[in-house]
DSSP file (Angstrom, degrees, kcal/mol; ACC not computed):
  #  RESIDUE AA STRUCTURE BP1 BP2  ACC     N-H-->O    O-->H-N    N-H-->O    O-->H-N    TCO  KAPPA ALPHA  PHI   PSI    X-CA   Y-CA   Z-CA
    1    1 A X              0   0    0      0, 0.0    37,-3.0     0, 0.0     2,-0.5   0.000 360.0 360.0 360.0 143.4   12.7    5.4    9.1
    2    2 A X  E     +A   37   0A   0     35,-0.2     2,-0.3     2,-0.0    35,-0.2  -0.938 360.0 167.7-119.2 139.7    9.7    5.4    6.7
    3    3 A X  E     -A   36   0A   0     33,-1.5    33,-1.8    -2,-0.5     2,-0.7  -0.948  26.9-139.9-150.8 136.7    9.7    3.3    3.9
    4    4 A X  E     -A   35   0A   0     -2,-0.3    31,-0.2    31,-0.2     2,-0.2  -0.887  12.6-179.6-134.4 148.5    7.7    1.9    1.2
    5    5 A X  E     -A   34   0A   0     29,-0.9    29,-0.9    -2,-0.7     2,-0.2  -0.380  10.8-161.5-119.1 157.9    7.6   -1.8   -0.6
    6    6 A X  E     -A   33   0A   0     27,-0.2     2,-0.5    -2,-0.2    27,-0.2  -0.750  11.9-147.4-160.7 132.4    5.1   -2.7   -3.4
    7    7 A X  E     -A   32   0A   0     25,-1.1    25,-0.6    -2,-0.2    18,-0.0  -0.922  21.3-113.7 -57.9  94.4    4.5   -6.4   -4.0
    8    8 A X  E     -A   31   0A   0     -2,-0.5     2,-0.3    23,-0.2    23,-0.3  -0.216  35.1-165.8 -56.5 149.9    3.9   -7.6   -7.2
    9    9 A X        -     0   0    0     21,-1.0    21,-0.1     9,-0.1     3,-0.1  -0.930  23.8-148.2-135.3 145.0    0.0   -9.1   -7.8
   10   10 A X  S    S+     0   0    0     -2,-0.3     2,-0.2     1,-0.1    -1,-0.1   0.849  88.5  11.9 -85.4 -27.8   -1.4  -11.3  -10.6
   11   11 A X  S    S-     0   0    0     19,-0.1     3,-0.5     1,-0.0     7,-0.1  -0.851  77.3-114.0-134.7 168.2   -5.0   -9.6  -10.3
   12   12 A X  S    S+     0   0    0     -2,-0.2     4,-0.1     1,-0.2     5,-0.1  -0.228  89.2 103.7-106.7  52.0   -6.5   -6.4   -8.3
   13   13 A X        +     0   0    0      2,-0.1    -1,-0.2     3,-0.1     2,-0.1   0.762  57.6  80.0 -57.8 -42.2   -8.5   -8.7   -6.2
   14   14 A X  S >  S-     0   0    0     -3,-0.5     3,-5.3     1,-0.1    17,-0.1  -0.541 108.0 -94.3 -91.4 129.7   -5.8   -8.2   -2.9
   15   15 A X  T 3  S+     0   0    0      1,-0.3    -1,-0.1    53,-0.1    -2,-0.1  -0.290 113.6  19.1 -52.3 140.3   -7.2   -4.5   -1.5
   16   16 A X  T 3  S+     0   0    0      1,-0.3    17,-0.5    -4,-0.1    -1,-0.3   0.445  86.9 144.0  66.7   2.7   -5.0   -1.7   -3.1
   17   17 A X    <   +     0   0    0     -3,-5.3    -1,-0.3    15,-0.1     2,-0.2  -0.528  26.1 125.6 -58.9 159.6   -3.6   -4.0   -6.2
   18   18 A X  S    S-     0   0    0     13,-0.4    13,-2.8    -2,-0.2     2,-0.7  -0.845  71.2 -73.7 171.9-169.1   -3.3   -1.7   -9.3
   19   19 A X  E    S+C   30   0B   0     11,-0.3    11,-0.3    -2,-0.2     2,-0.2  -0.756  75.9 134.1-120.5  76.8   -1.1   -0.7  -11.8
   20   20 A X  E     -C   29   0B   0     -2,-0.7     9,-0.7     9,-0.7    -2,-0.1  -0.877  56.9 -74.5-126.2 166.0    1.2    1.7  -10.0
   21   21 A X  E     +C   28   0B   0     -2,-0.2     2,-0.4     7,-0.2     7,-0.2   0.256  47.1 156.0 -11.7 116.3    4.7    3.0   -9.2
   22   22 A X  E   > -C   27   0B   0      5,-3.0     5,-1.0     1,-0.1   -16,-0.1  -0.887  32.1-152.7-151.4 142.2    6.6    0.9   -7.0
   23   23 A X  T   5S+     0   0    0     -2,-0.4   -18,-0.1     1,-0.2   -17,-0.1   0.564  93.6  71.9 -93.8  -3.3   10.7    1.1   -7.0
   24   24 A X  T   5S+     0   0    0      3,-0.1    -1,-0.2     1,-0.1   -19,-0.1   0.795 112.3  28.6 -89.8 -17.4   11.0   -2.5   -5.8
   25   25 A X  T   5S-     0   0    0      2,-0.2    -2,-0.2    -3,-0.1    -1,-0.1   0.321 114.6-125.1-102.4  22.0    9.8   -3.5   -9.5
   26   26 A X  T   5 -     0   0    0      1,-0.1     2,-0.2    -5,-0.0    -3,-0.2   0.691  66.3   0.0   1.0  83.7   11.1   -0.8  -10.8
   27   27 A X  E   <S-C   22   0B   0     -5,-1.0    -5,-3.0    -7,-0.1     2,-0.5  -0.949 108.5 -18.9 160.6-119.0    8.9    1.2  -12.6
   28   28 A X  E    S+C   21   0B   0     -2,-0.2     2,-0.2    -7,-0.2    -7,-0.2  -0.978  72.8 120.0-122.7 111.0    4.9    0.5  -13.3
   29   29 A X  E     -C   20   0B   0     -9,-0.7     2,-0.8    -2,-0.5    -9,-0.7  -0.848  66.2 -60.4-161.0 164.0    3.2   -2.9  -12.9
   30   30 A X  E     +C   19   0B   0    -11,-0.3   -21,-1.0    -2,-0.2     2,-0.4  -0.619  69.6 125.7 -84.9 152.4    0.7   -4.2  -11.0
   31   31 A X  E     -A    8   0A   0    -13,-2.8     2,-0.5    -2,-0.8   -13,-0.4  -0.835  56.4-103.7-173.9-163.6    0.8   -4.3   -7.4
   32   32 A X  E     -A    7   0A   0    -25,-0.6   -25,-1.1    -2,-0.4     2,-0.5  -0.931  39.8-166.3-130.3 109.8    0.1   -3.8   -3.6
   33   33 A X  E     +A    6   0A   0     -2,-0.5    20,-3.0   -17,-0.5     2,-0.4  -0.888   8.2 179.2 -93.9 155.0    2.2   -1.0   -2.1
   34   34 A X  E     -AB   5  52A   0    -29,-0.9   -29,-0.9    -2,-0.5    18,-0.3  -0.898  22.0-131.8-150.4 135.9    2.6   -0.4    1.6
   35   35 A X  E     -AB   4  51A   0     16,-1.7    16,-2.9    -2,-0.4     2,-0.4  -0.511  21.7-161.4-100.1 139.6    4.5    2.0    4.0
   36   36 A X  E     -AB   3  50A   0    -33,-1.8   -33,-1.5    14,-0.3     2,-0.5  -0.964   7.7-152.9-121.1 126.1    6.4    0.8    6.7
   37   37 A X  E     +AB   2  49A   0     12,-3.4    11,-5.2    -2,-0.4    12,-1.4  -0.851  23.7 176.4-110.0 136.0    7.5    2.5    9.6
   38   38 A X  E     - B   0  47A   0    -37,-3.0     2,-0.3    -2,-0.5     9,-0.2  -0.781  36.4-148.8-126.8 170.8   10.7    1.5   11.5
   39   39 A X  E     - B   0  46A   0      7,-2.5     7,-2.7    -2,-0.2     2,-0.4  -0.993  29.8-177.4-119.2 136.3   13.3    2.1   14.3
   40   40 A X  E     + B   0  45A   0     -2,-0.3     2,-0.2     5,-0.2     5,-0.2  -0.853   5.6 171.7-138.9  86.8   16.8    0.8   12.9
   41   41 A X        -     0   0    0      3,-1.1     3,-0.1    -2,-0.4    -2,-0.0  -0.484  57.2 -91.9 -83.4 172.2   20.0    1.0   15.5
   42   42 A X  S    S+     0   0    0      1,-0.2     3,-0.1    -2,-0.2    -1,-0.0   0.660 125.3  24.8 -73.1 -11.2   23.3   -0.5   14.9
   43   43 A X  S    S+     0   0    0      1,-0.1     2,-0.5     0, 0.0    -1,-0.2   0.335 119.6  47.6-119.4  11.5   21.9   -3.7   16.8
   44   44 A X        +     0   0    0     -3,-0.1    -3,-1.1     2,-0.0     2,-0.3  -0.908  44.8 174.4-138.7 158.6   18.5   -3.7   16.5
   45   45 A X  E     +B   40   0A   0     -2,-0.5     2,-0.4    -5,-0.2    -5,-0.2  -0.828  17.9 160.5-161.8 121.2   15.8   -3.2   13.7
   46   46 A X  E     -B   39   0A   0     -7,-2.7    -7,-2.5    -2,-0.3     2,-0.6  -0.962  41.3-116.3-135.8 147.6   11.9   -3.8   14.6
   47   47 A X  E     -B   38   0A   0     -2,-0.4    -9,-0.2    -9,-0.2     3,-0.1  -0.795  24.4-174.6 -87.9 126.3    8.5   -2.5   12.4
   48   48 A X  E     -     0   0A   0    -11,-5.2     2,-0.2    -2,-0.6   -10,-0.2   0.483  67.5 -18.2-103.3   3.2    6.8   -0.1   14.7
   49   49 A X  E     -B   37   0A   0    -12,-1.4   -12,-3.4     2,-0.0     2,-0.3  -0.926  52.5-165.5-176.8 162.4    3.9    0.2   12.0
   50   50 A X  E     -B   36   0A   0    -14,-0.3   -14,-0.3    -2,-0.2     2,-0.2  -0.884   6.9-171.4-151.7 164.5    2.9   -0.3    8.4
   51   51 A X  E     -B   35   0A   0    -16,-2.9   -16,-1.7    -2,-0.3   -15,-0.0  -0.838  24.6-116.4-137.1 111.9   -0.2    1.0    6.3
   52   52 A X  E     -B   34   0A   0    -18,-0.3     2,-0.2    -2,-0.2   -18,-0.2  -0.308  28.1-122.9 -57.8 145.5   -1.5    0.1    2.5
   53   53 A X        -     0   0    0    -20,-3.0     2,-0.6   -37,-0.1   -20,-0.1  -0.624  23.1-140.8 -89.3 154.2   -1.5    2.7    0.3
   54   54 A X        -     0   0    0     -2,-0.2    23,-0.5    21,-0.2     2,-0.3  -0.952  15.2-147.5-103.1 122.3   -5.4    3.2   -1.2
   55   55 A X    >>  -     0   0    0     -2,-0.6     3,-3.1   -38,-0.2     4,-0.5  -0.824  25.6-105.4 -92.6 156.9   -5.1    4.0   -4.8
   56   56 A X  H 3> S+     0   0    0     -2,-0.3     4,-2.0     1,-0.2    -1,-0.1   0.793 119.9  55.2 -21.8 -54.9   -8.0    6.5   -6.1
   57   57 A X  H 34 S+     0   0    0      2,-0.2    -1,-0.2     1,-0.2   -39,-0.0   0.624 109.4  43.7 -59.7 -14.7   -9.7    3.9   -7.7
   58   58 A X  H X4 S+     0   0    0     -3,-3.1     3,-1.4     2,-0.1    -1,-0.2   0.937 111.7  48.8 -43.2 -84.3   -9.8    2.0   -4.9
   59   59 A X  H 3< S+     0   0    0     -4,-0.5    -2,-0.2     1,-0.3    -3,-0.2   0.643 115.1  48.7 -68.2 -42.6  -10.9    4.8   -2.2
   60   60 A X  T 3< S+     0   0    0     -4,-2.0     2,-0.9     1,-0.2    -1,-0.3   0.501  94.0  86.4-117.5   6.0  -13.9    6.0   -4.8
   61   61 A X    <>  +     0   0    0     -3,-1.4     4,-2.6     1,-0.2     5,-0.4  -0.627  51.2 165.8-102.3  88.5  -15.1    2.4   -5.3
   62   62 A X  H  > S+     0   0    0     -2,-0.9     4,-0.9     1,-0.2    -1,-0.2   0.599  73.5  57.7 -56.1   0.6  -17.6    1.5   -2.5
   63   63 A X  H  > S+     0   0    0      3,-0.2     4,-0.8     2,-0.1    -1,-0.2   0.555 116.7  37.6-117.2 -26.8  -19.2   -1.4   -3.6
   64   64 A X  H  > S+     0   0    0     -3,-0.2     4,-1.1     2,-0.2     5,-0.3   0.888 117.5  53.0 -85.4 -23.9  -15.3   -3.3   -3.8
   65   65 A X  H  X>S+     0   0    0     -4,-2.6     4,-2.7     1,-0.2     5,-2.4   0.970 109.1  46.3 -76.7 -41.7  -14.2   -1.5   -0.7
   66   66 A X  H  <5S+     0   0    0     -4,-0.9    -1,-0.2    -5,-0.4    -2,-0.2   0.894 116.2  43.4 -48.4 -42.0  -17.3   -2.9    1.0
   67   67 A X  H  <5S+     0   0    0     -4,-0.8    -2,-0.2     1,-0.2    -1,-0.2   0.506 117.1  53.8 -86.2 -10.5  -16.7   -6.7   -0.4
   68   68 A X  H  <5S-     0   0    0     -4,-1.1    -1,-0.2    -3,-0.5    -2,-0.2   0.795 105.7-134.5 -66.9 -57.3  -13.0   -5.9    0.6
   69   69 A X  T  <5 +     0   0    0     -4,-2.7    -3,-0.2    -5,-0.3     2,-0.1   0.450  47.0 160.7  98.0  11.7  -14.0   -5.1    3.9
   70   70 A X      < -     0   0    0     -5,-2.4    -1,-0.2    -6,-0.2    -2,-0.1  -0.424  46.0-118.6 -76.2 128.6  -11.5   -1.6    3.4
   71   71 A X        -     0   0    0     -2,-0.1     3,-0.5     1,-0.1     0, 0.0  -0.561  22.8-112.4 -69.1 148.7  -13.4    1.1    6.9
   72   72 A X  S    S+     0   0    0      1,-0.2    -1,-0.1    -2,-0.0    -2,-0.1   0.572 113.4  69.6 -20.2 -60.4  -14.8    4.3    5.6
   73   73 A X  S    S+     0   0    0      2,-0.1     2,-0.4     0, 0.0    -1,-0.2   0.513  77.2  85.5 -20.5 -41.3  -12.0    6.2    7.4
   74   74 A X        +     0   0    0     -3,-0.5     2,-0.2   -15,-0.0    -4,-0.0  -0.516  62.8 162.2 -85.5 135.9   -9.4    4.8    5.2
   75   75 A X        -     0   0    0     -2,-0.4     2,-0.3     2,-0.0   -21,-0.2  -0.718  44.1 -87.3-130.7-168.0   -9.6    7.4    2.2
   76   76 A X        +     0   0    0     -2,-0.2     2,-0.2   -23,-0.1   -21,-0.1  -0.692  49.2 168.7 -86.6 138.2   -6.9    8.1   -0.7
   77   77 A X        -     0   0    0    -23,-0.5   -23,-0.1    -2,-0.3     3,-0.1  -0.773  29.5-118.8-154.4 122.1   -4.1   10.7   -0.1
   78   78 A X        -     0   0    0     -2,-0.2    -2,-0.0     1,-0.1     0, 0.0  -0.256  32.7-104.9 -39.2 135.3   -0.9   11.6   -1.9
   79   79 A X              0   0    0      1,-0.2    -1,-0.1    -2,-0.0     0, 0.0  -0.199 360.0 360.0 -75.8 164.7    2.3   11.3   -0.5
   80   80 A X              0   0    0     -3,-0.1    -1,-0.2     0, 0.0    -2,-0.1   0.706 360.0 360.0 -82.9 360.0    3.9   14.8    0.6
């Protein structure tokens, strides 16, 4: 199961705040989202991975991403 959270933020200090979509606050705020990937049986339920979403503004700012510390490698992408 794939799933994705967004965390409300007071500032867009924390890598990947901005003022997007998330359906745990339902609707447009600021925030952190991040996809979580799980395995969920009828007794068991463990994260086998998670990733922050980059928003655009994010991904095209080097100079925050650098002072962030966010790798090169991590770029922007829409979900499918």
């Amino acid at each position: 199961m794939a799933d994705e959270t967004g965390d409300v933020k007071s500032s867009t200090d924390c890598v990947g705040a901005g003022r997007q979509y998330s359906g745990a606050i339902g609707g447009v705020g600021l925030c952190q989202v991040a996809v979580h990937l799980a395995a969920v049986t009828a007794t068991t339920k463990v994260i086998i991975d998670r990733a922050l979403y980059l928003p655009a503004d994010w991904a095209a700012d080097e100079e925050r991403r650098e002072a962030a510390g966010v790798p090169e490698e991590i770029v922007f992408a829409t979900k499918p």
